[in-house]
N, C-alpha and C positions, 0 to 999 in steps of 0.2 A: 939644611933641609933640602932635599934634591924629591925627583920620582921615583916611583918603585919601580914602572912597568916600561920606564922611559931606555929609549937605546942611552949610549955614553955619549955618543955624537951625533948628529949635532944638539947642543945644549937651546933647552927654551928658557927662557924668563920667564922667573915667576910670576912676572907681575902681568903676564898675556895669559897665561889662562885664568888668574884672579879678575882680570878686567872683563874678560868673557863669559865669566860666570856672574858678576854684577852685572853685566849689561840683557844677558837671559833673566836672569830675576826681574829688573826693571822692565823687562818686554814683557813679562808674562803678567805683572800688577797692571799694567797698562790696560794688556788686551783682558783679563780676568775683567777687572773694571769697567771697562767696556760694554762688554759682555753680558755684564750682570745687571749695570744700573738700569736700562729699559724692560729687562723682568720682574724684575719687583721679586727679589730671591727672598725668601723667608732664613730664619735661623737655621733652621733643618736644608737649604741649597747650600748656604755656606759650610755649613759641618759636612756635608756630602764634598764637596767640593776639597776641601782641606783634607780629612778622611782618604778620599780618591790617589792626592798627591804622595801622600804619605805612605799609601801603598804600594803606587810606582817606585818612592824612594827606596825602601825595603827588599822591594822583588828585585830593583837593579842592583841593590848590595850583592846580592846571591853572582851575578854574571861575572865571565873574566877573571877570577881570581882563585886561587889554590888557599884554601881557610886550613889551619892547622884544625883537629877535633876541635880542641876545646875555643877557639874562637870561634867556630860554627854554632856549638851550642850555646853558648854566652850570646851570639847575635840572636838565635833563635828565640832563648827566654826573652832578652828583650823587646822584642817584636811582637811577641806574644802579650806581654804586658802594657805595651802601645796603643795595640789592638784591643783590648780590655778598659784601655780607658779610654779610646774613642769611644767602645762602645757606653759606655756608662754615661757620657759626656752626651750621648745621644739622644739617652731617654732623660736627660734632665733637660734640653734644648726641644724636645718635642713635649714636655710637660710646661715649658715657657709659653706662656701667651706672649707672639711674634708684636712687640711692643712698634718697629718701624722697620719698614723693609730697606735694604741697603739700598 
């Protein structure tokens, strides 16, 4: 298993960009956490919230890379059906009576 976008030389270890992409996750539960617990976020802040990243992850699929057609369209349907049950997830989380705020 190597990189796609990576030169031949010089080689990085795997295990430096898996440990900095743990340690970004770990920073961002931290600060999200943070963040959130003295506002008193309803169901509807966190699905927004979630929602939001989910769309950054998406839009940055699209950047940097040469997609053959038909993996463009495959990423596209999927995205779209994502998007469809966030949204659906939405209006069952705004019909919830917000039982405790995080």
């Amino acid at each position: 298993m190597g990189f796609v976008f990576a030169a031949e030389e010089p080689r990085v270890a795997f295990g430096a960009p898996l440990a900095a992409g743990v340690a970004w996750a770990i920073i961002a539960i931290l600060v999200l956490g943070h963040r959130a617990a003295p506002a008193r976020w309803t169901g509807l802040h966190r699905w927004a919230a979630a929602f939001a990243a989910t769309l950054v992850c998406m839009i940055a699929g699209f950047l940097g890379s040469a997609w053959s057609r038909n993996d463009l369209i495959g990423k596209i349907v999927l995205n779209v059906i994502a998007v469809a049950g966030f949204l659906m997830l939405s209006g069952r989380v705004q019909r919830r009576p917000d039982s405790q705020p995080m």
